[in-house]
Structure formats: structure tokens, C-alpha cells
N, C-alpha and C positions, 0 to 999 in steps of 0.2 A: 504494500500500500504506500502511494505517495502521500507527503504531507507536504503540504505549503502553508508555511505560516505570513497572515500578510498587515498590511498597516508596520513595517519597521522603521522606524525613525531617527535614529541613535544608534551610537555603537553597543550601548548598553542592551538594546533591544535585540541587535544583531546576537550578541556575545547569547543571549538566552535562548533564541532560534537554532542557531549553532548545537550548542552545547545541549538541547534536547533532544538534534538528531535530524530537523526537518530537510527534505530533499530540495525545497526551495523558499525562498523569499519573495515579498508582496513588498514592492514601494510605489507608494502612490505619488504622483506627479501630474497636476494639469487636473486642476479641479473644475467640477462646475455646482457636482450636486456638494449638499450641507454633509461635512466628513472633518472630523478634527487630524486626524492621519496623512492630509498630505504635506509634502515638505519639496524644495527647489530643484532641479537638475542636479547641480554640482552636486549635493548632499547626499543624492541618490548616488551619482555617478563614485562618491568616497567611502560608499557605505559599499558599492559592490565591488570595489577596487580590495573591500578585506576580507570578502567569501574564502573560503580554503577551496580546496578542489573538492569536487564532486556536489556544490550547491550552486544553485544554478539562481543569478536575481529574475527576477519581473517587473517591468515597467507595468502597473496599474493605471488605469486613466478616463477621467469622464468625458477625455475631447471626441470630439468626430469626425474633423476633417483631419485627411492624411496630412498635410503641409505641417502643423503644429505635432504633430506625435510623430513625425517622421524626423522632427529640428530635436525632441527630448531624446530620442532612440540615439542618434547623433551627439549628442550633449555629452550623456550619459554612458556612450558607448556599449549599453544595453541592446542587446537583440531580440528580446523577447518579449513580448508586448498581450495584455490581457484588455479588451476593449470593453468599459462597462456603459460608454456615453449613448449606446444605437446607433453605431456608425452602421450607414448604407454599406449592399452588396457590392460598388461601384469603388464608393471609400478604402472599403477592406481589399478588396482588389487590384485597387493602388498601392497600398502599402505593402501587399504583398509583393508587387514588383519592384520593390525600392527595397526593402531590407534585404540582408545577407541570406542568402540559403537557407543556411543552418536556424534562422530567428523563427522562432515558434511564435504563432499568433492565436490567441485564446478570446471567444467569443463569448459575453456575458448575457445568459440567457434569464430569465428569469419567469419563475414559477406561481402564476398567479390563478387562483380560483380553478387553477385545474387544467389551466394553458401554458406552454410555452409561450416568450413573448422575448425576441421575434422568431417568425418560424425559420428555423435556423438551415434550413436545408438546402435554400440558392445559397450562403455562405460556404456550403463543406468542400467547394475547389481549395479555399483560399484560406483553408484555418486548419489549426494543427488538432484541437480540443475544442471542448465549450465547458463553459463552469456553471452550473442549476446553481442560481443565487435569489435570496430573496429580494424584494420591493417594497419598499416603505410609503403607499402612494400619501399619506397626511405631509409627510417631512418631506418628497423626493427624492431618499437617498436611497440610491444604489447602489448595494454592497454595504457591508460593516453594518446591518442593521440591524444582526441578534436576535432578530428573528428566523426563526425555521417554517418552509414553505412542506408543501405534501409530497411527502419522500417514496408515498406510492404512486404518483405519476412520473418521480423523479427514477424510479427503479423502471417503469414505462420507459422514459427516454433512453435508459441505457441499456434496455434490450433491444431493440431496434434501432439503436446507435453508431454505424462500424466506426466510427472517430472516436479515442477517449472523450468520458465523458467525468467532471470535476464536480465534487458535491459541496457546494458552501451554503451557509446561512443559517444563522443561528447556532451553531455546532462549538460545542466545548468538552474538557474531558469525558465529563457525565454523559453525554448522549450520545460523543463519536462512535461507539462499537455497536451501538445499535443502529445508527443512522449506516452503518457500512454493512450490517448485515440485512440488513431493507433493502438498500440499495444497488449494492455491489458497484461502486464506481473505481475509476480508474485511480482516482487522489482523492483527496480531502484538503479544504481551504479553510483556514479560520482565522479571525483579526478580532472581534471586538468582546468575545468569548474567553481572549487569553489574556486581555489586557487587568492590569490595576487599576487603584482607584486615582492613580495621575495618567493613563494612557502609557502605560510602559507594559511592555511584552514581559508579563512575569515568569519566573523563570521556572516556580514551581507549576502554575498550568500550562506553560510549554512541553513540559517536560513530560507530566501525567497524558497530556491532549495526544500527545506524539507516542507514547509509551502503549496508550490505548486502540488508536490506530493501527498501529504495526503489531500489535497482539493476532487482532482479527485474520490476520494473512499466514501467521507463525501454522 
């Protein structure tokens, strides 16, 4: 089982991600929806510059035109990019022509009343994954919202799925091993489930979050 832990901010937050095992990291960059977790290019670009081998960052992001998250990818020398804004089939298709090869681009689907939303299946030329995330529609915010969406439509999508498919939302120690065995998806994403009471990736629910995770697969 993958884990990606996301919302890192700090080194401090990195060192806890790290040091509980996660296969990847979430930094947010290029806001639009209401999210306390993002922080500047550079910051990102010096937080992935201290990955060890074998973790791999993610540029998160709520923009949508290719031109601006194609300048952060560049910035940041980031290659890997998770789109939560509803960038168009057109958008996504652009920037797949513009990153390196090897950059994985993840598509943020999101699990509402019973629907995916958007129907993600013109996108799968041009996407490596997509991550079943929840929707906040009072607040607008996309992703990080602690909320958990219907993990039996969410286990729907990844049976008829052939792309990985990424299970976020709502997800913390306590409910990851059941959410993956509903499920079965490819990784597991969580940011505002692992955070403290100042926004800092703690180290002790990183650690159980990711401990619990990679049980399920043992």
C-alpha cells in the first residue's frame, strides 16, 4: 500500500512524513480554494530538495490553467503534479505535453452524493492516477477537508478503474485499515487527519496513519 502524506510545510513536517515511512509527499502550491497548507514555490522547491531516495514530492494545486502550474513545476523542479482546481481535458493535455516523461499527473476526482465529479474518463490518455477526494461545497474547499465521502462507490470506481486509483478524504489512523479494506485502492492520501493543533504533521499520527496502512497489505 502507498501512502502519501500531504499538506507538508516545514522541515519539521517533512522530518515526520519521512521518518513514518510515507512513499510520498503533498505540497500545496497555487491556491484558490480556503486551505491553510499552502506555502511559495521556493519553499516547496527546498522542502523537496531534502527527500532521501525512494520518496517521491507532489506539487498539489487548485490552479487550472496549464501556463501557471506549468511556471510552479519549473520553479520547483517538481515533476509530479496532482490537479484539484477542474482543470479541463484540453488543460490536462497541455501539460501533459510540457512536463518531463517521467512526471506523473494525478487527477482530483471527487465523491459527491454518489457521483464522481468530473467524469474522469476523457482525462485517462493524459493522467497517470486519480485520487477519490472529498468536497466541502459550504466552505469550497477541495481536498484537506476531513471529511470522508462513500467508500462504496469509491471501491465502485476502482473496480472498473484500469489507472491507479488514490483514496483521500477524511482518512486518519483510526479509519485507514478499514477504508482500504472497502476499498482496495492503489495508495492512501491524508493531510488534515494527521495534522496538530498548530497545522504541523504530527509525528505520532504519521506514524500510526502509515503503520496502519501498510498493515492491510502485510
Amino acid at each position: 500500500m502507498r501512502v502519501k502524506i500531504c499538506g507538508v510545510r516545514t522541515r519539521g513536517d517533512l522530518k515526520a512524513a519521512i521518518d513514518a515511512g510515507a512513499d510520498a509527499i503533498g505540497l500545496l502550491v497555487g491556491q484558490i480554494y480556503a486551505s491553510p497548507d499552502f506555502i511559495l514555490p521556493g519553499t516547496a522547491g527546498r522542502i523537496a530538495e531534502s527527500l532521501p531516495p525512494f520518496v517521491s514530492p507532489v506539487i498539489v494545486t487548485h490552479l487550472t490553467e496549464p501556463s501557471p502550474i506549468l511556471e510552479i513545476l519549473r520553479k520547483t523542479h517538481i515533476s509530479n503534479v496532482q490537479l484539484h482546481g477542474g482543470s479541463s481535458v484540453d488543460d490536462v493535455a497541455k501539460i501533459r505535453g510540457e512536463i518531463h516523461p517521467s512526471g506523473k499527473i494525478i487527477l482530483a476526482v471527487h465523491v459527491i452524493k454518489g457521483e464522481a465529479i468530473p467524469d474522469f474518463e476523457p482525462y485517462i490518455p493524459y493522467i497517470n492516477a486519480i485520487v477519490l477526494d472529498s468536497f466541502n461545497k459550504s466552505s469550497g474547499q477541495a481536498g484537506g477537508t476531513g471529511k470522508i465521502h462513500d467508500w462504496k462507490k469509491s471501491a465502485e470506481i476502482v473496480r472498473r478503474t484500469k489507472i491507479p486509483v488514490i483514496l483521500a478524504g477524511g482518512l486518519n489512523p483510526q479509519n485507514v485499515a478499514e477504508a482500504i479494506r472497502t476499498v482496495h485502492p492503489f495508495g492512501v492520501d491524508a493531510n488534515s487527519g494527521l495534522k496538530d493543533k498548530n497545522r504541523a504533521c504530527s509525528k505520532e499520527l504519521c506514524s500510526a496513519f502509515v503503520r496502519e496502512a501498510k498493515k492491510e497489505t502485510k
